[in-house]
KOLKE-777735 format. One record per residue (C-alpha): x, y, z. Coordinates in nm, 4 decimals. Layout:
// residues N
+----------+----------+----------+
!        X !        Y !        Z !
+----------+----------+----------+
!        X !        Y !        Z !
...
+----------+----------+----------+
//
This chain:
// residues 439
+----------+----------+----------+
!        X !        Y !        Z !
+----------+----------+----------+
!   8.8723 !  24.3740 !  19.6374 !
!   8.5343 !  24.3806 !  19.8159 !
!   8.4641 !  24.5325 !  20.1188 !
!   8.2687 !  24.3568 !  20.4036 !
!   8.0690 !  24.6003 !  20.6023 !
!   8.0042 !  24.5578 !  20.9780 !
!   7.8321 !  24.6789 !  21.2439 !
!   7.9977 !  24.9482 !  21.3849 !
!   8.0576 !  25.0468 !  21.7415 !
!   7.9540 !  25.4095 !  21.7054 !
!   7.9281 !  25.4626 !  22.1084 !
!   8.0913 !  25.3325 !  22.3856 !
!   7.8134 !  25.1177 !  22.5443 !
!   7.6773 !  24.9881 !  22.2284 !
!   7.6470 !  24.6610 !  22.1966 !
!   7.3982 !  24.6199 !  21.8734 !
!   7.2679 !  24.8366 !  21.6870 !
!   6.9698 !  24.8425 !  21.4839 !
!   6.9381 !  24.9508 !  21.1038 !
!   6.7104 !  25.2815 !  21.0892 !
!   6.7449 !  25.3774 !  20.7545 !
!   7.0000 !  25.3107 !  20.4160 !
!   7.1174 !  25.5807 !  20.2302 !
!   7.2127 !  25.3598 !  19.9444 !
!   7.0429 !  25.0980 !  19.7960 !
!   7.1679 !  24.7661 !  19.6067 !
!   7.3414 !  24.9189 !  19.3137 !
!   7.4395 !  25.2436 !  19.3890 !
!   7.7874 !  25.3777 !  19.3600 !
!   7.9596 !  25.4399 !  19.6755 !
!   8.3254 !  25.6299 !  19.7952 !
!   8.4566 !  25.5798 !  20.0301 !
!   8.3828 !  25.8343 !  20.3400 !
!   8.0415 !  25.8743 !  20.1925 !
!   7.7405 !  25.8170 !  20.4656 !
!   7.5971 !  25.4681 !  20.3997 !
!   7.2928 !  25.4403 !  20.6354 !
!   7.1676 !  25.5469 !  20.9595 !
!   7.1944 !  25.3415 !  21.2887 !
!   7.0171 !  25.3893 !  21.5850 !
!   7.2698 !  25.3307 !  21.8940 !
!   7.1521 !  25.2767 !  22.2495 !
!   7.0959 !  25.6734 !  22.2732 !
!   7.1182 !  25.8317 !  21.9416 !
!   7.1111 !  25.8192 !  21.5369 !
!   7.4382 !  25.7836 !  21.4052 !
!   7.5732 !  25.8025 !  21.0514 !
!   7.7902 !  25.5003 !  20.9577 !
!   8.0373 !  25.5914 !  20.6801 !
!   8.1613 !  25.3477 !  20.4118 !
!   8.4789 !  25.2083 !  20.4193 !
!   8.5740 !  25.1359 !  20.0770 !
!   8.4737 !  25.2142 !  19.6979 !
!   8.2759 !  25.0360 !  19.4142 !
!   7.9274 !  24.9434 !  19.4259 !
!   7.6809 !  24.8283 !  19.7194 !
!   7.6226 !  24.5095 !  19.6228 !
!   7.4615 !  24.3172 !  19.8588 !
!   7.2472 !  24.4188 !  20.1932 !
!   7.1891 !  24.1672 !  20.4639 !
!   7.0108 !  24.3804 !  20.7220 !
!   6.6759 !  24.5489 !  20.6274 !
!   6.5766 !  24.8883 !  20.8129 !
!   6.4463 !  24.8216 !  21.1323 !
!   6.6592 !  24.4729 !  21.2064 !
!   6.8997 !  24.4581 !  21.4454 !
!   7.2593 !  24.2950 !  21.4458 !
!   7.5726 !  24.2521 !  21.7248 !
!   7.8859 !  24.4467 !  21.6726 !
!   8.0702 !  24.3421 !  21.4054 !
!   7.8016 !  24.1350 !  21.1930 !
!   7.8124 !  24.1443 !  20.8596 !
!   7.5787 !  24.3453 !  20.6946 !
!   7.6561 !  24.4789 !  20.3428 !
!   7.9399 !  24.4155 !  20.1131 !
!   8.0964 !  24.6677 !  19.8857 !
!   8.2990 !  24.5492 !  19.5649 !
!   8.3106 !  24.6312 !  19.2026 !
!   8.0059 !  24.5712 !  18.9497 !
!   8.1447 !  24.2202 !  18.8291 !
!   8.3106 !  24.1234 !  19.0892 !
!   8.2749 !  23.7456 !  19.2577 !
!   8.1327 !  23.8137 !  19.6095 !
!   7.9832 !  23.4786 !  19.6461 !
!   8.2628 !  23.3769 !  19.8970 !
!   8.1952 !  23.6542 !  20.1316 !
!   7.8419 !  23.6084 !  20.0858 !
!   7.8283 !  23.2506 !  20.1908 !
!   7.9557 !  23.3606 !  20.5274 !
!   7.6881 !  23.5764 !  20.5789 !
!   7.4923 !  23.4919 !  20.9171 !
!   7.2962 !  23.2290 !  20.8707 !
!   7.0157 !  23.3955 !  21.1225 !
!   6.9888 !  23.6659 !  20.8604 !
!   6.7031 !  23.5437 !  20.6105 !
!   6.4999 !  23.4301 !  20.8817 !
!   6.5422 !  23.7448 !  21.0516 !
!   6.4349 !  23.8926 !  20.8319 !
!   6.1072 !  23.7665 !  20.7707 !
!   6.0296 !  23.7938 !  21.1071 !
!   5.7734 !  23.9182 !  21.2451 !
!   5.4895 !  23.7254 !  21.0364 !
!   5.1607 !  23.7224 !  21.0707 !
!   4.9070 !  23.4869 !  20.9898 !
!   4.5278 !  23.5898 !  20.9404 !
!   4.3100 !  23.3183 !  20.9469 !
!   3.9339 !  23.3577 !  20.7978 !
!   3.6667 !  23.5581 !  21.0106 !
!   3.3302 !  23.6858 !  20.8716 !
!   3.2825 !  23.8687 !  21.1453 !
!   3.5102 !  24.0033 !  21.4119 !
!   3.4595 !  23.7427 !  21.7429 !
!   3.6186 !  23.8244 !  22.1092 !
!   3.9321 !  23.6308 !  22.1209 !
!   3.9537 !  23.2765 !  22.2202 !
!   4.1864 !  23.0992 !  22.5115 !
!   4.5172 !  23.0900 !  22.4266 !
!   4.5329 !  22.7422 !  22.2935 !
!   4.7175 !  22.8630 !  21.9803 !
!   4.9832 !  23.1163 !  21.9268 !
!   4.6988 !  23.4828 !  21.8956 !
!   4.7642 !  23.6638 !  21.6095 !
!   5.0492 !  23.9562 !  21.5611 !
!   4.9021 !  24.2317 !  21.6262 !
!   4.6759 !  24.1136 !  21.9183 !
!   4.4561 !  24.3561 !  22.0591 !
!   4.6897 !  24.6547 !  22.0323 !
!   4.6809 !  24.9317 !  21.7216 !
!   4.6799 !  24.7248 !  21.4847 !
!   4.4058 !  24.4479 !  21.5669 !
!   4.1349 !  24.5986 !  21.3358 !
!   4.3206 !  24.5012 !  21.0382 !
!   4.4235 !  24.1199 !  21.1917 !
!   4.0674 !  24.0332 !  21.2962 !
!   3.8273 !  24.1328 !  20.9577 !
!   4.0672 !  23.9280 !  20.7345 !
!   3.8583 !  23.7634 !  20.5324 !
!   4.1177 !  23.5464 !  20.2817 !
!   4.3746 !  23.3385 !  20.3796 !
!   4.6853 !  23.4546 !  20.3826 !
!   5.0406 !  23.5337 !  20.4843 !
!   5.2297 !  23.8470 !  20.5859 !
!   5.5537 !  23.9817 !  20.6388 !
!   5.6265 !  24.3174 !  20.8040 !
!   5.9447 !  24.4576 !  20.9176 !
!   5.9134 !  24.6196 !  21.2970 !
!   5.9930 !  24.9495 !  21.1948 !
!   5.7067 !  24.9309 !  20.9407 !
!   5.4914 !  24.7672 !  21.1691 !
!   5.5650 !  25.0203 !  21.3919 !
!   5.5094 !  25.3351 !  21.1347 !
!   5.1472 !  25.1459 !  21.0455 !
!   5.0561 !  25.1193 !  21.3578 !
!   5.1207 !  25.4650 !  21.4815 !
!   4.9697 !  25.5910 !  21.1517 !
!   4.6728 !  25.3947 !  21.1184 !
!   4.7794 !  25.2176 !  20.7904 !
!   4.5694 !  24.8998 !  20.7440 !
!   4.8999 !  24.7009 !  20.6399 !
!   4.6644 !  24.4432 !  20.4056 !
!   4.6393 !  24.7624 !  20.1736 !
!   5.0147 !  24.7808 !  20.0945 !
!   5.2070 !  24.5949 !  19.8904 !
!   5.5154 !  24.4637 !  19.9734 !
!   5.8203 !  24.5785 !  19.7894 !
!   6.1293 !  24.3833 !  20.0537 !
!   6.2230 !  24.0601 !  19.9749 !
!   5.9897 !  23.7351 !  19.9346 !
!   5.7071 !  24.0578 !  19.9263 !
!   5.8332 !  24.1682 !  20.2587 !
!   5.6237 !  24.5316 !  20.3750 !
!   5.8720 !  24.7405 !  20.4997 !
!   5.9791 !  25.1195 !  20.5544 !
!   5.9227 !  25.2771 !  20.2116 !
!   5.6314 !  25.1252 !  20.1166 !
!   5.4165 !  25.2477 !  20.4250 !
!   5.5783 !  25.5961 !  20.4312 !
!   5.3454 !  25.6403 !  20.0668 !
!   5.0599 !  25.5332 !  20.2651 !
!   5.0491 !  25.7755 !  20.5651 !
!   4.9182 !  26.0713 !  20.3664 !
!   4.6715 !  25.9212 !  20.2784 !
!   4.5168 !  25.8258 !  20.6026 !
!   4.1935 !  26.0557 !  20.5673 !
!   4.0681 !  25.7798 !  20.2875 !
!   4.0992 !  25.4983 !  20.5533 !
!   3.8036 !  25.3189 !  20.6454 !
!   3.7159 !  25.2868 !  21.0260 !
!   3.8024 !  25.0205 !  21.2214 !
!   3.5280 !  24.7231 !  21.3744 !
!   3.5956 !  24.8294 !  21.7178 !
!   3.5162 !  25.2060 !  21.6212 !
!   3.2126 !  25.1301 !  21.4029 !
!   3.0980 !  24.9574 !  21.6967 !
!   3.1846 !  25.2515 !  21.9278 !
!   2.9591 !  25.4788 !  21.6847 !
!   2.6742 !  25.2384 !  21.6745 !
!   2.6567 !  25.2553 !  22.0507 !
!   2.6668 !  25.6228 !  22.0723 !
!   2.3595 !  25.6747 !  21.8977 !
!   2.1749 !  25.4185 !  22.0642 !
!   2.1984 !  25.1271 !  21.8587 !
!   2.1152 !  24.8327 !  22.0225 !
!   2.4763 !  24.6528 !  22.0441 !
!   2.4345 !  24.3594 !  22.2692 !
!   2.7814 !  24.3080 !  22.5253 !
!   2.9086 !  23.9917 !  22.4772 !
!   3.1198 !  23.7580 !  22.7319 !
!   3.4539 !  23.8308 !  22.7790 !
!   3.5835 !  23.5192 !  22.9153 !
!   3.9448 !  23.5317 !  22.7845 !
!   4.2914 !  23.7275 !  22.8380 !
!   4.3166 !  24.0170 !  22.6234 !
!   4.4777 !  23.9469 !  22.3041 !
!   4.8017 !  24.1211 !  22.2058 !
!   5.1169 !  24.2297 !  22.0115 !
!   5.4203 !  24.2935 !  22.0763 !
!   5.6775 !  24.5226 !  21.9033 !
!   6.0631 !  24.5161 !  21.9544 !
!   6.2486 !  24.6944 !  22.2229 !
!   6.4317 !  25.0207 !  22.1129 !
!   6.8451 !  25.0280 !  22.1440 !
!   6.7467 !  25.2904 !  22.4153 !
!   6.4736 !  25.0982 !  22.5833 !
!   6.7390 !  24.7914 !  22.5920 !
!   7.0038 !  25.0002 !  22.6799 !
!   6.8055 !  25.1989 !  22.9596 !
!   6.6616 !  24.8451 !  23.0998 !
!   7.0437 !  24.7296 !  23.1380 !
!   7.1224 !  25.0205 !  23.3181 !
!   6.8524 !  25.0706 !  23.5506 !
!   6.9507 !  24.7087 !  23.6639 !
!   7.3047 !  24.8131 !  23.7462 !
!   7.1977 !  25.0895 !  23.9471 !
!   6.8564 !  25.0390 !  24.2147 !
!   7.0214 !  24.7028 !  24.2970 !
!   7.3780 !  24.7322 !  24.3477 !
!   7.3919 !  25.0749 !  24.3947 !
!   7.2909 !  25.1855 !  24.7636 !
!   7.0214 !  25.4511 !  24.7348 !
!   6.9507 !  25.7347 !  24.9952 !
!   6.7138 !  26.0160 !  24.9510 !
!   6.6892 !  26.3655 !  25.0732 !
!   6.4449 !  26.6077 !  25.0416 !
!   6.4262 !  26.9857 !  25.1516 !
!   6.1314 !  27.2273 !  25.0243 !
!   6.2445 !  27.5539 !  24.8729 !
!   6.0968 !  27.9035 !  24.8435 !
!   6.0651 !  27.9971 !  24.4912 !
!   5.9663 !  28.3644 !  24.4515 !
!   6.3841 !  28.5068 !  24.4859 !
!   6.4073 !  28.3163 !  24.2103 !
!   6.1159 !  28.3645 !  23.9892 !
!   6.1764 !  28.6942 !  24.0415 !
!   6.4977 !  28.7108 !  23.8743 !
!   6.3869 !  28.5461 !  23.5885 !
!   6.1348 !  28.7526 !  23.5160 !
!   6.3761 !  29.0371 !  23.4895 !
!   6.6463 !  28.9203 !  23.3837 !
!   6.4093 !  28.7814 !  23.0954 !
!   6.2546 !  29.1458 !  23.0702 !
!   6.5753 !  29.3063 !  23.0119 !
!   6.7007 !  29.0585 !  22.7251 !
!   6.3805 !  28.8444 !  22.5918 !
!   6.6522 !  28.6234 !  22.3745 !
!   6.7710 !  28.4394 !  22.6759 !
!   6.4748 !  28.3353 !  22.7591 !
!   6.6001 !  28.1817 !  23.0883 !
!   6.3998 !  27.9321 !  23.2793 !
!   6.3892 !  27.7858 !  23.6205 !
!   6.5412 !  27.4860 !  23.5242 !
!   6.8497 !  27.7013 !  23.4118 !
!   6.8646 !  27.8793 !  23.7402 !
!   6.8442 !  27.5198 !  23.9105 !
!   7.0919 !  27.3515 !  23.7129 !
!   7.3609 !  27.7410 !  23.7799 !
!   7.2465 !  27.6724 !  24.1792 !
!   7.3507 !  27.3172 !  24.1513 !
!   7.6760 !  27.3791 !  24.0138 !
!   7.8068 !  27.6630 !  24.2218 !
!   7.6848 !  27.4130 !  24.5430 !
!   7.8613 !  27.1386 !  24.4037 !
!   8.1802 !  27.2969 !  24.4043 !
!   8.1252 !  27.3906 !  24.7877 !
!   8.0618 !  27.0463 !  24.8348 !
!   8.3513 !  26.8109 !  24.5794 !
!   8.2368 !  26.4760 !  24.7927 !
!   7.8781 !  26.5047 !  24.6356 !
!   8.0384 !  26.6013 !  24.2866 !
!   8.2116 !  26.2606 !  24.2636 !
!   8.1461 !  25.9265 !  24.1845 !
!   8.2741 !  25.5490 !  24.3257 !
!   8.5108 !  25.3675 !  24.0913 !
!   8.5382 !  25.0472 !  24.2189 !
!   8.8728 !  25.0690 !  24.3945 !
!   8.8951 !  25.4626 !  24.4595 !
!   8.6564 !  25.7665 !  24.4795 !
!   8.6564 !  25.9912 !  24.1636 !
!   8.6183 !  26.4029 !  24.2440 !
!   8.5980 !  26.5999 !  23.9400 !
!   8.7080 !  26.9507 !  23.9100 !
!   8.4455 !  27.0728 !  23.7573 !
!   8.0367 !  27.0583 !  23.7368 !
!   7.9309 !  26.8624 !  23.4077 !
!   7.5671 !  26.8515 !  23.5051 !
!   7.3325 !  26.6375 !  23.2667 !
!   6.9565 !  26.7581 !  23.2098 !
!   6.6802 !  26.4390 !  23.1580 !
!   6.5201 !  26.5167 !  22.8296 !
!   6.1853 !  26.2912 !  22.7672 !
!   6.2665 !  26.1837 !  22.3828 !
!   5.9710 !  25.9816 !  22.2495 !
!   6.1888 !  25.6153 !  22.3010 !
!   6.3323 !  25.6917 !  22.6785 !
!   6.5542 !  25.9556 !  22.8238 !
!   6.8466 !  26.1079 !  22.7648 !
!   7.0591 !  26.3371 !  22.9513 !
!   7.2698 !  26.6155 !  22.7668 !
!   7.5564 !  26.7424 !  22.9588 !
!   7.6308 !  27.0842 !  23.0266 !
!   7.9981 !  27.0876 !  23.0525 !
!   8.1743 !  27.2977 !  23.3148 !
!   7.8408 !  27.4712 !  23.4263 !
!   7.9988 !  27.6574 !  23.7159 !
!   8.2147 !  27.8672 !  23.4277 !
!   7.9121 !  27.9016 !  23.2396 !
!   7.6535 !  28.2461 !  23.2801 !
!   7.2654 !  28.1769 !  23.3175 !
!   7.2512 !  28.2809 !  22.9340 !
!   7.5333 !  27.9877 !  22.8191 !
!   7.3207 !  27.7839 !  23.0422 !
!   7.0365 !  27.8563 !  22.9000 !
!   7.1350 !  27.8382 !  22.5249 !
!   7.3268 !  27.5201 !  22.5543 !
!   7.0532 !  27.3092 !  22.7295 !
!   6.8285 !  27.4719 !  22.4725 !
!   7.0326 !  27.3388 !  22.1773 !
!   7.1398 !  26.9664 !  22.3287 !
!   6.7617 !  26.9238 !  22.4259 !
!   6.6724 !  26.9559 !  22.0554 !
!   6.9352 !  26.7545 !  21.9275 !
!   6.8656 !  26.4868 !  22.1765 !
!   6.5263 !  26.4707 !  22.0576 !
!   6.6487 !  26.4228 !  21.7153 !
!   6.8784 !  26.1625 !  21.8067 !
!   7.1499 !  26.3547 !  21.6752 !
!   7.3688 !  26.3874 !  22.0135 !
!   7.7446 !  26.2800 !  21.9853 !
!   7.8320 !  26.0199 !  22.2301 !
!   8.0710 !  26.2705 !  22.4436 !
!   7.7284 !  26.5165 !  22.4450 !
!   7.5542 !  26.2413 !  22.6765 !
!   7.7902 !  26.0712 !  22.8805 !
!   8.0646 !  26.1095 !  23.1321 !
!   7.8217 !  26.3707 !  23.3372 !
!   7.9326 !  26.3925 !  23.7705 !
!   7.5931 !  26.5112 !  23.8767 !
!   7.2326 !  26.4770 !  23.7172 !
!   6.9119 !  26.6611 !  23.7286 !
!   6.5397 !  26.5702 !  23.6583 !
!   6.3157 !  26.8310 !  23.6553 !
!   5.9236 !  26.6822 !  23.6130 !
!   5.8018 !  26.9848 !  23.7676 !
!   5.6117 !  27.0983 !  23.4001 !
!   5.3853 !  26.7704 !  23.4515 !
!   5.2707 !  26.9121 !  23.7684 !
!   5.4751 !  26.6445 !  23.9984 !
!   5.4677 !  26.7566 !  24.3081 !
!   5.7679 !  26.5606 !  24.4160 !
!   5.9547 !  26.2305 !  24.2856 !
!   6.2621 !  25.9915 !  24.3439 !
!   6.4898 !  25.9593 !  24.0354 !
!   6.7121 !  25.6745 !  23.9927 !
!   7.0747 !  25.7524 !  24.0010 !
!   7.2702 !  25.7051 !  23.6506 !
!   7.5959 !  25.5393 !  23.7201 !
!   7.8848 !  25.5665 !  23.7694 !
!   7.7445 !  25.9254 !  23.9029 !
!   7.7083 !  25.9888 !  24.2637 !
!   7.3524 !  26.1452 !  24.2633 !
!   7.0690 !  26.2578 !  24.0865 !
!   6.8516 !  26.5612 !  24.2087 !
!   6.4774 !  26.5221 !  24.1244 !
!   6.3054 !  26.8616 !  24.1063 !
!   5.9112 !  26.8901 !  24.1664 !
!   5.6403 !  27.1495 !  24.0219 !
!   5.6645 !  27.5036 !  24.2042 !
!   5.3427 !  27.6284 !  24.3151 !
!   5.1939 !  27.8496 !  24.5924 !
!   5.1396 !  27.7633 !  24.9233 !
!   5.0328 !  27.8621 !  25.2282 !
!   5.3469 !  27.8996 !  25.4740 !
!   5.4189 !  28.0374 !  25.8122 !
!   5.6328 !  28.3412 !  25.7603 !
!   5.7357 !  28.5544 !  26.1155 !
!   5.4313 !  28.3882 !  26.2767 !
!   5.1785 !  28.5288 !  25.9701 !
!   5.0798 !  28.2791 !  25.7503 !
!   5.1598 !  28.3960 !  25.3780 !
!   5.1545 !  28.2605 !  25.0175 !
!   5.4926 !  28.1596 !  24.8631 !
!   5.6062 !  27.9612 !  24.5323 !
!   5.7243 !  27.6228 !  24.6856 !
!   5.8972 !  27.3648 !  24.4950 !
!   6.0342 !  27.0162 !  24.6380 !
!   6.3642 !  26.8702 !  24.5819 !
!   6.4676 !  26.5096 !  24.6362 !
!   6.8137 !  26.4192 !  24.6056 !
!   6.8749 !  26.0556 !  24.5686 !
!   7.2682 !  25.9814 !  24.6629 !
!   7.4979 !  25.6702 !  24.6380 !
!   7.5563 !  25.5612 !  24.9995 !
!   7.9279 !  25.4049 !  24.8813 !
!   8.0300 !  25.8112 !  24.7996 !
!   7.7331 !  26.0422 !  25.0121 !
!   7.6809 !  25.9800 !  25.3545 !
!   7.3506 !  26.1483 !  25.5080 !
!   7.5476 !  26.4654 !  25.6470 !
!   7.7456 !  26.5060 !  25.3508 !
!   7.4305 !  26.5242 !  25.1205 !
!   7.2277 !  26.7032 !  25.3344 !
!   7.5187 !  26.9867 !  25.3543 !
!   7.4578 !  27.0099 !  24.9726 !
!   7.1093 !  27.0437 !  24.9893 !
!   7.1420 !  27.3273 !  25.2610 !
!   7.3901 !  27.5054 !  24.9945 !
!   7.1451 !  27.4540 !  24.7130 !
!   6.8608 !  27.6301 !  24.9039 !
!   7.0443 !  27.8781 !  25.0522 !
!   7.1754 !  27.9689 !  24.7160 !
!   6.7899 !  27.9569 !  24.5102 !
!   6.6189 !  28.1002 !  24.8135 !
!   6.8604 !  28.4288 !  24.7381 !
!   7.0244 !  28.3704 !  24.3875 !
!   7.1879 !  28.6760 !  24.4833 !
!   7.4443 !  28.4277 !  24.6121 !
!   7.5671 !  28.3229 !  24.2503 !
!   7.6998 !  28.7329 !  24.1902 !
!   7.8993 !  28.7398 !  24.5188 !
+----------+----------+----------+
//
């Protein structure tokens, strides 16, 4: 009997998920167990397992397409086996999404600035891949998945050179992948011909603008989605505070740098020592270690601190479980590990939610000091800022320190201003002398 395969709700906040990548194609055995493609949730890359035996028979969801839970998306059965029941009830949104987006390139002989918007403008617009829209010279008609529009775009690919090996001659993942070595070979676009010309002095003539910049658009990431969603749940209903103390950095540095001396292999940072501080002061301190659950106040026992990682689609924040049982060198490797998972996409859901206290550290961009938004249903968020040296006032000599703001941004409903500025006293009291944590 065939199987119908869905779209599975591989994390707890998914609510779509969007096909990266098969790992079978039409026609390929499959058992049951055995991966069957990769979805990317609303924070990770997830393998989705097959459900049945036989053969794959029939996909309804190219790579890079989306679809709600539970859509149908595949179907499973044996080699002669009458699927055209099941396949009638596929959605009938799924052809059309599929040939979505399409572009249209009308003639040009030469590339002209873009026109009022009296017609739809071209995919593409003025964006990455507007070289290869504009010098179309036949007419004719294209269809690119996003996720190869995407990999073109960021590559370079001119997509009129590739041939389209999807459905109805649909370009999609595979066939631009055998493109993007050979990149070097690509000729250069109008706008950087034109760019070259008026480096050496050619005389290029500037032209009227007289329109809105042309465009494209490309779709929103699970994460991006999923991020959006959230940050509307939390500026707006959640009442924001914020709090912020300047700390002397030099205790600190300091025991790094030996601590690194005497076993290079940790290699311990700051934002290890930060993220030990924070723990041990959120156990002096359970009200900021808590979070408001509609109808009561949640403390938790223990510090499960999440660390922001920049991935290249959004943010993510690893937890480090129980960091006030954990030594600077646990620390140190875990956040280590989860931060290069997490930029593979390859965090399990439990790795990245479920965290009582956050921290975002853009101190290595050289921010000198930041708000972060709080990630519910936590109770705070502790932004950390660059360290550098400054002059400060030191028993009435002025002297040069490491200094490093902290904001704290706190959920009025949990924190109140005394409560969270108790912490903060407690968190630089404890990296002022890290001594503290050993006592």
């Amino acid at each position: 009997m065939a199987t119908q395969v869905i779209m599975p709700k591989l994390s707890p906040t998914m609510e779509e998920g969007q096909l990266s990548r098969w790992l079978k194609k039409e026609g390929d055995k499959v058992s049951m167990g055995e991966p069957l493609a990769e979805i990317d949730t609303d924070k990770a890359t997830m393998e989705m397992q097959a459900l049945g035996n036989g053969v794959l028979r029939k996909i309804f969801i190219q790579e890079g397409e989306s679809a709600p839970l539970g859509q149908l998306i595949a179907i499973i059965g044996e080699p002669d086996e009458d699927i055209s029941a099941i396949t009638s009830q596929a959605p009938a949104g799924a052809p059309a999404k599929a040939d979505a987006p399409v572009a249209e390139e009308k003639e040009a002989e030469e590339p002209k600035p873009a026109k009022p918007a009296e017609t739809e403008p071209p995919a593409g617009g003025n964006g990455r891949q507007a070289p290869a829209l504009v010098t179309q010279t036949a007419t004719s008609r294209m269809i690119v998945s996003p996720l190869a529009a995407r990999m073109a775009a960021e590559s370079g690919i001119d997509l009129r050179s590739v041939n389209g090996s999807g459905p109805g001659g649909r370009i999609i993942k595979r066939d631009v992948e055998g493109l993007i070595g050979q990149q070097g070979s690509a000729a250069p676009s109008t706008a950087t011909k034109q760019t070259q010309l008026r480096a050496v002095g050619s005389p290029v003539q500037k032209s009227a603008i007289t329109a809105a910049s042309a465009y494209h658009d490309e779709p929103a990431s699970e994460m991006r989605r999923t991020i959006a969603k959230r940050l509307v749940t939390s500026l707006g209903p959640i009442p924001h505070f914020f709090l912020t103390t300047e700390i002397e950095m030099d205790r600190a540095a300091e025991m790094r740098s030996g601590i690194n001396a005497l076993d290079p292999e940790l290699k311990i940072s700051i934002n290890d020592i930060i993220i030990k501080v924070a723990a041990a002061a959120l156990l002096q301190h359970p009200q900021v270690n808590a979070s408001y659950q509609d109808k009561v106040v949640r403390y938790y026992e223990h510090a499960d601190i999440g660390v922001a990682v920049a991935i290249e689609e959004g943010l993510i924040t690893p937890i480090v479980r129980a960091a006030d049982q954990k030594s600077l060198g646990e620390i140190a490797g875990e956040v280590r590990e989860l931060a290069g998972r997490a930029r593979e996409r390859k965090l399990k859901p439990e790795e990245f939610m479920g965290a009582s206290f956050s921290i975002s550290n853009l101190g290595m961009f050289g921010i000198d000091e930041f708000t972060a938004v709080i990630n519910p249903p936590e109770g705070a968020i502790l932004a950390i800022g660059a360290m550098s040296p400054k002059p400060v006032v030191r028993d009435d000599e002025v002297v040069v320190r490491q200094m490093m703001r902290v904001t704290m941004s706190c959920d009025h409903r949990v924190i109140d201003g005394a409560t969270g500025a108790k912490f903060l006293q407690t968190f630089k009291k404890i990296l002022e002398n890290p001594l503290f944590l050993v006592v």
